[in-house]
PLY file of the C-alpha trace (Angstrom):
ply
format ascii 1.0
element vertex 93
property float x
property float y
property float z
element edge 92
property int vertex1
property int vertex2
end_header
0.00 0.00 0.00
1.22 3.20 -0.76
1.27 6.95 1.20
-1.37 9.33 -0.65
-1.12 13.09 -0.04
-3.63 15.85 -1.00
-1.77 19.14 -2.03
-1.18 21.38 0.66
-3.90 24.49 1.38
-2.57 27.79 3.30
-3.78 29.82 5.94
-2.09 32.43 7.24
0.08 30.82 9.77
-0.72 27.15 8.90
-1.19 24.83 5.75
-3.49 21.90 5.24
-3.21 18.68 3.89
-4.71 15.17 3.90
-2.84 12.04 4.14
-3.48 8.32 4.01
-1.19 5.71 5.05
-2.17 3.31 2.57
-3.97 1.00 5.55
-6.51 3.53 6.45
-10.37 3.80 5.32
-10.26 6.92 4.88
-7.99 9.93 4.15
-6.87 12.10 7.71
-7.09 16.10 7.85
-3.33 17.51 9.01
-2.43 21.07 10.05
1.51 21.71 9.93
2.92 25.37 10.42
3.30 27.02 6.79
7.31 27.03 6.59
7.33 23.55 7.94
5.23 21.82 5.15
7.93 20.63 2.59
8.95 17.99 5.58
5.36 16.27 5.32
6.22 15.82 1.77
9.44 14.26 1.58
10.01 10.85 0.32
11.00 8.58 3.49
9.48 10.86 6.07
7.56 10.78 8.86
4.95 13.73 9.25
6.71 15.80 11.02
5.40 18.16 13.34
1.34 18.06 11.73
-1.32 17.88 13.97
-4.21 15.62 13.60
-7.33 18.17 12.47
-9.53 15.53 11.84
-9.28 12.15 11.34
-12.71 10.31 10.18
-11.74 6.86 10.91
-12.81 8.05 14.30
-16.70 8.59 13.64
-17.11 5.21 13.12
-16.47 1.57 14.33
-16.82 0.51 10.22
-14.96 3.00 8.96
-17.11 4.17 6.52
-17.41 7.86 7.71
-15.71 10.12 5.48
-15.18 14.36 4.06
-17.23 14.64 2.10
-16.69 18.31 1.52
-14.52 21.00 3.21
-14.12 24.51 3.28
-11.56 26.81 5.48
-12.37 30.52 5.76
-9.67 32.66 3.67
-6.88 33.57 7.20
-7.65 29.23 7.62
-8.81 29.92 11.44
-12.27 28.04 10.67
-12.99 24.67 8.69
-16.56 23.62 7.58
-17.06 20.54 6.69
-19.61 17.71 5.64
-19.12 14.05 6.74
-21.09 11.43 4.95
-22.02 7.64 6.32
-21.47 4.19 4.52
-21.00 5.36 1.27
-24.69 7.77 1.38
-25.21 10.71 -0.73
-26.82 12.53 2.17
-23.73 14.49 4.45
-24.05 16.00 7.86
-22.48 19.68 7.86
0 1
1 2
2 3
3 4
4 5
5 6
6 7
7 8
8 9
9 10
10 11
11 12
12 13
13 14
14 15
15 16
16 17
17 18
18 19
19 20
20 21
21 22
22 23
23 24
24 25
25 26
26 27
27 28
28 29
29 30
30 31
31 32
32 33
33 34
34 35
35 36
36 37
37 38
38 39
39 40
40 41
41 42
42 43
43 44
44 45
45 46
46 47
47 48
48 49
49 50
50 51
51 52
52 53
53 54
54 55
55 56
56 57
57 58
58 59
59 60
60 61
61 62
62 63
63 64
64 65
65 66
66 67
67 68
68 69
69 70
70 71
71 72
72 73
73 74
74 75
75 76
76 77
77 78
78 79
79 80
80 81
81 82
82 83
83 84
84 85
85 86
86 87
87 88
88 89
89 90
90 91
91 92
């Protein structure tokens, strides 16, 4: 199995990025400081110093809760987001 990264989104102060291990259900939400991204990305490493923002293997025993949809506000101090159940067109904001 092999490590999948989403590119990076900035905030202000911090970036954004998803990242899946290869043995996970579902993709986890990471917040890293901005000048501390590039170490997330390179080949061999661990994730540094990111921070778990949200991880939806959590929501449920199945692992079949996932993002649906996400938004952060432009200065990345808020996140909105949708989660959707076991594969269901219908999210929860």
């Amino acid at each position: 199995s092999k490590r999948r990264f989403s590119p990076p989104r900035h905030g202000d102060k911090w970036g954004f990025f998803s990242h899946n291990s290869g043995l996970q259900n579902q993709s986890v939400l990471y917040m890293q400081r901005r000048g501390e991204l590039e170490r997330a990305f390179a080949p061999g490493r661990d994730l540094g110093s990111a921070k778990v923002l949200l991880d939806p293997n959590t929501l449920s025993a199945d692992g079949t809760a996932a993002v649906s949809t996400k938004a952060f506000s432009k200065d990345g101090t808020k996140l909105a987001y949708a989660i959707s159940r076991s594969g269901s067109d219908w999210c929860t904001i």
